[in-house]
Each structure stands twice: as structure tokens, then as C-alpha cells.
N, C-alpha and C positions, 0 to 999 in steps of 0.2 A: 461539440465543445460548449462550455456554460461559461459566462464570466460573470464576473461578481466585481464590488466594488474592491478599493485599494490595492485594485491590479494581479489578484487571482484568476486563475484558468481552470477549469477540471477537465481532465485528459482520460478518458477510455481506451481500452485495449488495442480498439483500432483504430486510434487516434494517433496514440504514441507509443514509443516504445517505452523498456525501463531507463530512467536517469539516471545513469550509476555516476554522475556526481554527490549526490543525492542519496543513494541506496546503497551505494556500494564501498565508493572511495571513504568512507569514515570508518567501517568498518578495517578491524586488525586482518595481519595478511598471515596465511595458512603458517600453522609452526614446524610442519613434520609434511613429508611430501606425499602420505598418505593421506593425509589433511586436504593440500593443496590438491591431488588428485580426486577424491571425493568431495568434496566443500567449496574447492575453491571456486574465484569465479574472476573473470578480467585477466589483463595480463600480470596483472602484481597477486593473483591468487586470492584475493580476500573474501573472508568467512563471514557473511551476510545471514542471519537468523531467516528476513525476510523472502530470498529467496528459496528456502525448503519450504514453504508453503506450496502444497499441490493441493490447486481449489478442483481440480476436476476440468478445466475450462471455464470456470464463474466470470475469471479475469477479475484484474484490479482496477483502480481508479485513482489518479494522481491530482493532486491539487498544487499548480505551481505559482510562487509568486515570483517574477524576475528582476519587479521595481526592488525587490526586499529583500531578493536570497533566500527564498524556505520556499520549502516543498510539505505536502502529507503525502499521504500513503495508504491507499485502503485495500483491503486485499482476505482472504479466506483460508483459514488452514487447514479444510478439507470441503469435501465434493457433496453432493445431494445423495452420491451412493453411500460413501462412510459417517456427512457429518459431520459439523467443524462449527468455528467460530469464528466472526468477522473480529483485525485488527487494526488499526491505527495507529501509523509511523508518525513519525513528524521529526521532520531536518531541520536544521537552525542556520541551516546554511552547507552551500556545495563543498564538503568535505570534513565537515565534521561530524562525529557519531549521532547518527539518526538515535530517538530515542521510541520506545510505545508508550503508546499516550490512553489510558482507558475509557471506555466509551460510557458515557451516562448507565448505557445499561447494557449488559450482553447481546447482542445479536447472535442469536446462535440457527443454521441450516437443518435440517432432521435430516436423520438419514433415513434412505429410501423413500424421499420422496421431490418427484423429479420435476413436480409442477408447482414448488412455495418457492425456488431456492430466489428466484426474480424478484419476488415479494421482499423477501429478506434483503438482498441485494442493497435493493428502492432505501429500506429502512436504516439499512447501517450506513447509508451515503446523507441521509435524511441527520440520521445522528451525529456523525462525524461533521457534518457541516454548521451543525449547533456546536457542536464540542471546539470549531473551529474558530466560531463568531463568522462564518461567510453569509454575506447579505447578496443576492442574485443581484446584479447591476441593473438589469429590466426584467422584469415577472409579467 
């Protein structure tokens, strides 16, 4: 876990789990039960963009603030085998529509190759944390 000042946290894969106040509950709930069977997600079924990302295992990276109610969201919409690009959520708060937020500049994974995606990883946690204004509390 990293903290930072005005009371953010960053949370790793095996830190935490997903906050589906956050990720999920803002999100609209499945229209058709085909929908709800496929997409949905929780017990109210809601169709979250965020989670159809399959990073392959890369895992994501949450940044929560609790003094303030927002969360980000960092996470990859595909693997080092296919290739993808790192995105940036950002909640305004536990339950209302998370939105994406664009990163200074693409981070994008190559595919087939199984030894940058770490590098890339490092880089779009690096961005998003500019993109965020997070200052580390002690460096």
C-alpha cells in the first residue's frame, strides 16, 4: 500500500479487492436477462464497462480517498499475449457513475511480449498518478 497526502491510498490486486461502490453501484442494472446473465455483475445485475477488461492477470490498481469519497481505477484491456491498453476510471463518489478519465498519453502493452507488460504497468501507474495530482506522503 502507498499513501499519499489528502488522504489517498493505492490498493493492488492483492491488497484489495474490487469496490463495487465505486465500480459498480453507479453503473445502470442489466435491461434484458440475457444482459443480466452475460454482463451483469452483483446482486442488482449491473453492466459495468470496467469489468470486461481481461488484462491476462496484469491486475489493477485502485486509488481510494475516504476522507473525500473518490476512488480511481487503473486497470488493462488486454494481456501481454493479445495487447491492450491501460484505462483510467475515476468515481466522484460511492455510487455515482464512475467516469474515464484520459491519460496524458496512451500506455499501451505489445503483444507477445511477456517481459515489458511490468514496465508498462510501473508507467501508466506513474501517469495516472500525474493525471490524478497524487503527491506520495513520504518518498
Amino acid at each position: 500500500m502507498k499513501v499519499y497526502t489528502d488522504g489517498w491510498v493505492q490498493l493492488h490486486d492483492h491488497e484489495a479487492a474490487d469496490i463495487d461502490r465505486f465500480w459498480l453501484d453507479g453503473f445502470p442494472v442489466a435491461v434484458t436477462p440475457e444482459e443480466a446473465y452475460s454482463k451483469g455483475r452483483g446482486p442488482d445485475k449491473r453492466v459495468s464497462p470496467i469489468y470486461d477488461y481481461d488484462d491476462g492477470g496484469i491486475g489493477k490498481v485502485q486509488w481510494v480517498n475516504a476522507t473525500h469519497d473518490r476512488a480511481a481505477y487503473l486497470k488493462a484491456d488486454g494481456s501481454w499475449k493479445t495487447g491492450g491498453r491501460f484505462h483510467l476510471w475515476i468515481s466522484a463518489g460511492a455510487g455515482t457513475l464512475p467516469y474515464e478519465f484520459p491519460l496524458s498519453s496512451t500506455v499501451r502493452i505489445e503483444a507477445g511480449d511477456p517481459s515489458d507488460w511490468q514496465g508498462r504497468k510501473n508507467e501508466a501507474i506513474a501517469a495516472a498518478e500525474l493525471a490524478l495530482g497524487l503527491r506520495p506522503l513520504i518518498e
